[in-house]
C-alpha positions in Angstrom: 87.0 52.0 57.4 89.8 52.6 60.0 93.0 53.9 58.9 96.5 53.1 60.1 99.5 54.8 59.6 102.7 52.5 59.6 106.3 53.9 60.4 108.7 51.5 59.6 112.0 52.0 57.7 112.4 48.1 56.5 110.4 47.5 53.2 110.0 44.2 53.6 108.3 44.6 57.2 105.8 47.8 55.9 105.1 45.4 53.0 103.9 42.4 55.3 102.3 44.6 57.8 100.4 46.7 54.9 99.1 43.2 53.3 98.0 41.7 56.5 95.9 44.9 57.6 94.9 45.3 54.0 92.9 41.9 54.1 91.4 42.4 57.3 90.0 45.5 55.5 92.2 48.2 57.2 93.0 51.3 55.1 97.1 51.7 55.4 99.4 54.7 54.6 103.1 53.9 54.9 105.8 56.3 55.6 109.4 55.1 56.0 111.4 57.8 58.7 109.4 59.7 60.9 109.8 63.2 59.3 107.2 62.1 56.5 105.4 60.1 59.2 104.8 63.0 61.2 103.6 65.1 58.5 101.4 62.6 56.9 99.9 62.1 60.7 99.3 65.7 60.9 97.2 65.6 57.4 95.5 62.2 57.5 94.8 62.4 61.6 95.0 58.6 61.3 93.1 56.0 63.8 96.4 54.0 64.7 99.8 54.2 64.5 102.1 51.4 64.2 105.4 52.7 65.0 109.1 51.0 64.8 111.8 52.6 66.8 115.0 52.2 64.5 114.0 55.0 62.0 116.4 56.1 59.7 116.1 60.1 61.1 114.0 60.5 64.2 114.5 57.7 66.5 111.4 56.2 67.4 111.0 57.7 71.0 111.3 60.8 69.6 108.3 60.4 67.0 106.3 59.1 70.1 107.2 62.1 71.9 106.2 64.8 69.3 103.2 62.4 68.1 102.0 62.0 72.3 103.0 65.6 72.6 101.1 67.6 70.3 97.6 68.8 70.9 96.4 67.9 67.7 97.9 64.2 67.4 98.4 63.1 71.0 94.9 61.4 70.9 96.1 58.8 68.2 96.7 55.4 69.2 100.4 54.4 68.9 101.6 50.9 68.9 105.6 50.3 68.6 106.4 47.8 66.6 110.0 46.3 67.3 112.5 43.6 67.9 113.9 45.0 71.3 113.3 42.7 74.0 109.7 42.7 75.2 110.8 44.0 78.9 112.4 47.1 77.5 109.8 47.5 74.4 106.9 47.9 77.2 108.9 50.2 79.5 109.6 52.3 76.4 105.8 52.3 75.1 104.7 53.3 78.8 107.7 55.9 79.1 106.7 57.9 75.7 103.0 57.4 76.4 102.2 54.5 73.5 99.3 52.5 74.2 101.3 49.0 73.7 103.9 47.1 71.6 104.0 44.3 69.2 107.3 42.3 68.9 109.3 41.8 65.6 109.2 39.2 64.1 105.2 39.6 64.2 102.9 36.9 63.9 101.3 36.9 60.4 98.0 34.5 62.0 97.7 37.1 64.9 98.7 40.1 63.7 95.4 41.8 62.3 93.6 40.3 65.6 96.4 41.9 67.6 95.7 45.4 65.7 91.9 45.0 65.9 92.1 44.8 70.1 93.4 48.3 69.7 89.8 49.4 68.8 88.2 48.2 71.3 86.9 49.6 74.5 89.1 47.9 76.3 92.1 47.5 74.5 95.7 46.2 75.8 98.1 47.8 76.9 101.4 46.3 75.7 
């Protein structure tokens, strides 16, 4: 069973994200700033992160930056998950090294299909 790790600050979002995932038989961990996020990455090692930028202490870009940075964790997957516009939500995933985004408000039909492409061989990029 694959385990993702979901940053997101919002309960209502980690909520929906964590049922949808749950169902398609994901095993989720939910941390909401990216202090605890980072730490709980460091202990679980995680095969996905799901990551919203508007945390409530480390900004998003910079939990990509120490995540994508860090020998141990940089080989993790990392998905941001925001409401920015979709042109500046991809520049940012390709500027901090993520391997894609998802736009807020996500899709609740394609959301678990749109996770699951991220364990594939060849899996999106944005």
């Amino acid at each position: 069973m694959k385990t993702i790790l979901i940053l997101e600050d919002d309960p209502y979002q980690s909520r929906l994200m964590q049922r949808l995932l749950e169902r398609a038989d994901y095993r989720i961990l939910v941390e909401s700033d990216g202090e605890s996020g980072l730490q709980t990455a460091m202990a679980v090692m995680p095969d996905l992160i799901l990551l919203d930028m508007g945390l409530p202490d480390l900004d998003g870009q910079t939990v990509a930056a120490l995540l994508k940075g860090s020998e141990v964790l940089s080989h993790i997957p990392v998905v941001v998950v925001t409401a920015w516009p979709q042109d500046t939500a991809a520049a940012m995933a390709r500027a901090y090294g993520c391997e894609g985004y998802i736009s807020k408000p996500i899709n609740a039909r394609e959301f678990a299909d749109q996770i699951a492409a991220y364990f594939k061989p060849d899996a999106p990029t944005g």
